[in-house]
N, C-alpha and C positions, 0 to 999 in steps of 0.2 A: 504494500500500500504506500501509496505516495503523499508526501505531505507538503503542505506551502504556507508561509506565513508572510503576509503582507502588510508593512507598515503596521506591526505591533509598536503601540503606545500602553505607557502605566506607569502611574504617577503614585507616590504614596506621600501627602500631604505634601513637603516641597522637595519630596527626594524621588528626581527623574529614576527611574526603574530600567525603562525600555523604551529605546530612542527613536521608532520609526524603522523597526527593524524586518528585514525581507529574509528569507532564508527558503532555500529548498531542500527538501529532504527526500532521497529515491530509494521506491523500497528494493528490499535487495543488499542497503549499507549499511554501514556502520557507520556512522555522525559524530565526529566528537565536538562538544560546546568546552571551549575552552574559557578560561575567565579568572581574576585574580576575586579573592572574596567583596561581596556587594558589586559584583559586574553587572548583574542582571541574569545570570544563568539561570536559577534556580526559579526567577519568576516568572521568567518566559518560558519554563515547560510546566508549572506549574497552570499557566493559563492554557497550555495546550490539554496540561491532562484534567479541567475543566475546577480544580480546587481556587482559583481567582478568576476573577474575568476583568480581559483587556478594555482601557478606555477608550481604544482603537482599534483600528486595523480587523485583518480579516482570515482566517483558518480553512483550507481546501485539502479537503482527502480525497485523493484520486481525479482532481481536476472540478469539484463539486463542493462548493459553498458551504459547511456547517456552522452551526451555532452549539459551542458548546459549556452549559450553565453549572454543571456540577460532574466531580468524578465519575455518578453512577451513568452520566449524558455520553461522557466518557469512552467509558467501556462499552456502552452500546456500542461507538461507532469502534470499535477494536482499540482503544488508547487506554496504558496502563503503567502509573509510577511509582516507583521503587526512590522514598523518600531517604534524605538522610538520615532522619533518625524516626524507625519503622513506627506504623501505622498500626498498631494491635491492642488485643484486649487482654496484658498480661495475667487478669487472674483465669484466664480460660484457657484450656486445654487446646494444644499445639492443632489438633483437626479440628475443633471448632474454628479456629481462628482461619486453618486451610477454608473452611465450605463460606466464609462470611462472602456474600454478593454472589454466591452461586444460587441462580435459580433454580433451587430443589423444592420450592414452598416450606411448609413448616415442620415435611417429613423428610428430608436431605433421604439419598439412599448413603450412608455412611460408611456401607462395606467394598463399595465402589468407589469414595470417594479417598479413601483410606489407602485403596489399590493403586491407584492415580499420585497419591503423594507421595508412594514409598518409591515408584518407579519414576517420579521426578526428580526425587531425593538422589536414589540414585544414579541417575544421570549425570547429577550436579555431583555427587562425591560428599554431598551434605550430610553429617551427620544426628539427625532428630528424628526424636520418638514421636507419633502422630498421640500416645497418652500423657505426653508428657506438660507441665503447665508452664506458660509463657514466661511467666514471671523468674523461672528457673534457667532460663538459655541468656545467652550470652547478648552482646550488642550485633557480631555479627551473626550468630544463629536467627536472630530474631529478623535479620535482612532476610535469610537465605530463607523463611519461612516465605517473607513478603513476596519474595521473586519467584519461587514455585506456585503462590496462591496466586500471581498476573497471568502464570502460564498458563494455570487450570480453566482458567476462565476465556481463555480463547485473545488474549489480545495478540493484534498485527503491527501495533506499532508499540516497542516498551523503552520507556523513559527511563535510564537508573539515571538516580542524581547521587556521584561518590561512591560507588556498588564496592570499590574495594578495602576502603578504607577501614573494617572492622572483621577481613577476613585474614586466613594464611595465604604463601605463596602457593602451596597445594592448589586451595580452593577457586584460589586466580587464575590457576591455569585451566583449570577445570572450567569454572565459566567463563573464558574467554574459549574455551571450543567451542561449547555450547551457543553463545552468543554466534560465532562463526557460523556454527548449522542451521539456526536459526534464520541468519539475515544470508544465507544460502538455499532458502524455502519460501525467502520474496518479502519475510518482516522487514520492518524499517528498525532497527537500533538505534537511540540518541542516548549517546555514552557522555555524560554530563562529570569534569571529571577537574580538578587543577594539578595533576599529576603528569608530565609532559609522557615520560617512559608508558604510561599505559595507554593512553592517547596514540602514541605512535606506535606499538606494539599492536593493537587490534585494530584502531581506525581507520577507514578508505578514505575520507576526508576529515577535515576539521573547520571549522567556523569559532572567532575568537571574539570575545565580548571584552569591551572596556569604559567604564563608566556607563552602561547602559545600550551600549552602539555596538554596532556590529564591525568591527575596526577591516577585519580580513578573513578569508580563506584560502584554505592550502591542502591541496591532495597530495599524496605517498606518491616517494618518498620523501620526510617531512627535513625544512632548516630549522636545527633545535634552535638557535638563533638568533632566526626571523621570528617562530612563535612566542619566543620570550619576550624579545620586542615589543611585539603586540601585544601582548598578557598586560606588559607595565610599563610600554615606551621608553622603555631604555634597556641595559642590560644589566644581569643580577647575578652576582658572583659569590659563591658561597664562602663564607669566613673560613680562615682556617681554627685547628683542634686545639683550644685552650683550656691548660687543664687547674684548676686551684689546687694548692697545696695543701694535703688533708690533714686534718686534724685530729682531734681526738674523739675517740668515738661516741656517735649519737644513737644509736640501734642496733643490740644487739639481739639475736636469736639462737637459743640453745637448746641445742634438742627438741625443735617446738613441732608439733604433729599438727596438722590439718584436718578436718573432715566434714563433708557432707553428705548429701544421699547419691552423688554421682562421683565421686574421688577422695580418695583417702593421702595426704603427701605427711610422710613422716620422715622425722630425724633432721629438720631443718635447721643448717647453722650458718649463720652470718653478724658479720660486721661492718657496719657501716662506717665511717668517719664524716667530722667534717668537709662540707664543702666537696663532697664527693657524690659525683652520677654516675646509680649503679642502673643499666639499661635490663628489662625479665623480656626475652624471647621466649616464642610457644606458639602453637596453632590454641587457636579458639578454645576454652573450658581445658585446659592441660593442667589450672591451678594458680596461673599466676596473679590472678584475679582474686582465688582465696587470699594467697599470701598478704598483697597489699590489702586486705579488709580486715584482717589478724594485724595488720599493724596498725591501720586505721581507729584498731579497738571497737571494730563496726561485728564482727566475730571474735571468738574466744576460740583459739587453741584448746585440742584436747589435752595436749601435753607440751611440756617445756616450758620454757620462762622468756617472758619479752621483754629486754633493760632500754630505759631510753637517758640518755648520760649517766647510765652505772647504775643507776634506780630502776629496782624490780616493778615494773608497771605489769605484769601478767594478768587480765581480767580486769581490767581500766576501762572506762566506758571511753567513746567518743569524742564525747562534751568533756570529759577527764585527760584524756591526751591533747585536745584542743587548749584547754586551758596550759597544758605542758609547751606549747606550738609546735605540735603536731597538726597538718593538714591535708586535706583529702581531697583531692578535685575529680571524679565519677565522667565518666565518658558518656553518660548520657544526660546532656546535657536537661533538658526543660523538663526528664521527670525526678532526677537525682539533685541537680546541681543548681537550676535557676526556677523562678515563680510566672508563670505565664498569669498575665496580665498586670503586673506588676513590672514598672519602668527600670530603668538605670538606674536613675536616684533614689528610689525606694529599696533596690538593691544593696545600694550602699549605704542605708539609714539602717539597715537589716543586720551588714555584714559591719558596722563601725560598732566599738563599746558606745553607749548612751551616756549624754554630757545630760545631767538633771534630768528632773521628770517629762518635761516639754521638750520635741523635736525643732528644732533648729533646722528651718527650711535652707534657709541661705546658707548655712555651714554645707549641707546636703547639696543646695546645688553648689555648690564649689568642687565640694569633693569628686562630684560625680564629670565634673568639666575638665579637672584633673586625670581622672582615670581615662577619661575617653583622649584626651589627648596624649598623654602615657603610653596607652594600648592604641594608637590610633584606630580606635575605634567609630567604625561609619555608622553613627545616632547623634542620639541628642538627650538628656538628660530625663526628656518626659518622655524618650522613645520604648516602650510596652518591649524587653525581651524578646516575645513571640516574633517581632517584626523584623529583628535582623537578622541577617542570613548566618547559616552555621558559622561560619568562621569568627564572625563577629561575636554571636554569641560565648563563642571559646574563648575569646580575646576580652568578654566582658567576667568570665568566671576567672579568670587567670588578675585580672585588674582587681579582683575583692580580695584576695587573700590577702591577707593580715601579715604585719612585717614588725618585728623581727620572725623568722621562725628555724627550727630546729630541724624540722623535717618536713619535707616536701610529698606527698605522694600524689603518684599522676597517673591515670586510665586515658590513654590516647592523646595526648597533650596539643598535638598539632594533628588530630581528625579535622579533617573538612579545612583547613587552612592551605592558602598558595605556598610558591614557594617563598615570595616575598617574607610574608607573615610567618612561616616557620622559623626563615631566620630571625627576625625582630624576637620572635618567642622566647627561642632559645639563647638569644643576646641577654636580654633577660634571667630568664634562670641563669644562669649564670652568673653574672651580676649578684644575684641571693647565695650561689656557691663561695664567692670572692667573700661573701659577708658571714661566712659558716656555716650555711643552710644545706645539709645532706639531701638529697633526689633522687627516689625510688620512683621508676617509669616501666608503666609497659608499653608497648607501640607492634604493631604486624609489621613495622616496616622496617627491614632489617637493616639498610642504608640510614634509617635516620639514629636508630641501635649504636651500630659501629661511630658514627660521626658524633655523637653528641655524649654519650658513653665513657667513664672513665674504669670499669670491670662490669661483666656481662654473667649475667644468671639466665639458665637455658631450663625451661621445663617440656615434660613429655610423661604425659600420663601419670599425673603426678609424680614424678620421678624429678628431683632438683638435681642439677649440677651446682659441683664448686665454684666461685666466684672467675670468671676468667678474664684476663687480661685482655681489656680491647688492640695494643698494641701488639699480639699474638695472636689475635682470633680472625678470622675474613667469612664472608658471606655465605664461601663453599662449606666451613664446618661449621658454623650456625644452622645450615639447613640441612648436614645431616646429622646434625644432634636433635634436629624439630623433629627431621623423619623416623628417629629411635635408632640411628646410626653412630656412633664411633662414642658410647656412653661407658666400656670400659676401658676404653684407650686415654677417657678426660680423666678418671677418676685415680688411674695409674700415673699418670703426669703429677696428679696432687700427692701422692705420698711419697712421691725421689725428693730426697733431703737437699 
């Protein structure tokens, strides 16, 4: 199915969105929307797959005029998005949330619909139980749920916005066939994405968004560049590897056991130091997720001890390590980490200690004109969360944390940010390392691991590795320690004297 979009306009109160923008999309491709955060990507497929509607312009599938007013308008006409951060009902069970918008009426047939997910699942290499409850899977499970439930439903043309950002390199490759067979069967794919490698790696074309405009396009094979260029009108060089000099240690773990109802990790030992980033590699639910919630104080180890500057903190609640400065920043962003419908400044009125009983407008908006200029963040102080785009958002949880602090923990730190904005990020942490702030991070993306990383923790099925030396580690045995390869070869290396 073919798509055309003509002189889209969308305005949101005085922040131009989408400039008058034309684009064609031939079924049969792969389309990549490139775009640095707050370009416009996300709003202009968002109005294709019918969640906003444009203050202009005009939508053609297959050469024929629609009007389209809501998601469900949508997927009538074949159109279906896979949002950044997924669209479901965690307290319900993994096939319920498969059959939601399948017209079964109020009897779904469910043993059919069950046979349909497991053979989607496996196609994609996805691993989820159709009994299992939402709220229990991962950031990126909870994607691969969304993108098998668009399949089931028949759409022709699928929107991912960021699809890789919360999977392994495994599962990348996987849906990157899949995608292939797919837009080899005549679907249209718009790979919505600020990652140039993934972009060139699957896309047939690309179209680049900047400040709302559609600046250029470029088909295979691509100038990494030219599209850089385009991304941010100039070119973007990545800092070299600066490390702070550690200090004495902030977190340590001895002996400490893990457990839930899907993974057991025992015998965890580490130390952390000042001023030290230590990088947890893994594919999806391997554990590393528990670990930093056991330090978070958000779970309780069943065994061992958790010291946070030499002090037994074991079983210390959240709001108890927090007061330590200890902090936790959750990679899903708008149900963990920020308040939908609640602005910047109210953010920051939330996340500051309180000066008296009375709230201090003006101090708030100060703060809040600080942080956004800080985090170059695209709002405005009365700008409502929910309105900015991922990236921004990220940039607006990352500008609350409280300063001084001890310890940093971070689930996906730079999910959904350019490349721009990664570095600024991580200039930043950094910055809180120089000042003695230790940072525990998890991240799928092995590159940003190795580069930002000063000793690397690898898990696989809850199985920990010893702390390993990023200046000894490369990308080829990072992935085969994820894939359960060469884990008596690391552990040999750690007891030669």
């Amino acid at each position: 199915m073919d798509v055309e979009l003509h002189q889209i306009y969308k305005t949101f109160g005085t922040v131009q969105a989408n400039i008058g923008i034309d684009l064609v999309i031939k079924g049969g491709t792969i389309q990549g929307i490139l775009g640095e955060n707050g370009a416009g990507k996300s709003t202009l497929m968002k109005i294709l797959s019918g969640f906003i509607q444009a203050d202009a312009g005009e939508i053609y599938l297959n050469g024929k005029k629609v009007t389209i007013e809501s998601p469900s308008d949508a997927i009538r006409h074949g159109i279906g998005m896979l949002h950044q951060d997924p669209l479901d009902f965690p307290p319900m069970q993994v096939i319920d949330n498969f059959l939601i918008g399948h017209a079964g009426g109020l009897f779904p047939d469910r043993q059919k619909a069950r046979k349909a997910f497991i053979q989607l699942c496996d196609q994609f290499g996805f691993n989820l139980r159709p009994d299992a409850y939402v709220d229990s899977l991962t950031v990126g499970e909870r994607q691969q749920l969304e993108i098998v439930r668009l399949l089931w439903l028949g759409v022709e043309i699928l929107i991912l916005d960021e699809p890789t950002t919360g999977i392994s390199a495994i599962q990348k490759s996987k849906l990157f066939s899949a995608l292939r067979k797919l837009a080899a069967e005549g679907k249209a794919i718009i790979f919505v994405s600020h990652k140039l490698e993934d972009v060139e790696e699957l896309c047939t074309k690309v179209a680049v968004l900047r400040r709302g405009k559609l600046v250029g396009e470029m088909t295979a094979p691509y100038d990494t560049n030219a599209l850089v260029e385009m991304m941010f009108g100039r070119m973007i060089n990545l800092e070299g590897k600066s490390c702070a000099e550690p200090g004495d240690p902030i977190l340590e773990l001895r002996e400490v056991c893990i457990e839930d109802h899907r993974l057991r990790i025992e015998q965890v030992n580490l130390c952390i130091r000042a001023g030290e980033v230590i990088g947890m590699a893994g594919m999806e639910g391997s554990g590393q997720d528990l670990l930093l919630k056991v330090c978070a104080g958000l779970i309780h180890p069943v065994h061992g001890k958790i010291l946070i500057k030499g002090k037994d903190r074991t079983g210390v609640s959240y709001l108890g390590l927090k007061k330590e400065g200890v902090a936790y920043m959750p990679a899903s962003r708008l149900e963990e980490g920020l308040i939908a419908g609640l602005t910047i400044a109210e953010h920051g009125i939330l996340a500051d200690d309180p000066e008296g009983i009375f709230i201090n407008r003006d101090a708030a908006l100060s703060a809040a004109l600080r942080r956004i200029e800080n985090f170059s963040i695209r709002g405005k102080p009365e700008t409502r969360v929910e309105a900015l785009s991922g990236g921004n958002q990220q940039r607006t949880l990352l500008a609350l944390l409280r300063e001084p602090l001890s310890l940093l923990l971070l689930e996906h730190p730079t999910r959904g940010l350019d490349i721009e904005s990664t570095i600024y990020i991580w200039k930043r942490l950094k910055e809180r390392c120089n000042q003695g702030t230790s940072i525990l991070f998890i991240s799928p993306d092995l590159e940003e691991i190795l580069q930002y990383s000063d000793r690397i923790i690898v898990f696989y099925s809850g199985k920990v590795s010893p702390l390993l030396e990023t200046s000894k580690t490369n990308i080829e045995q990072l992935g085969q320690l994820i894939g359960g390869k060469g884990w008596d070869e690391v552990f040999r290396e750690q007891e030669i004297p």
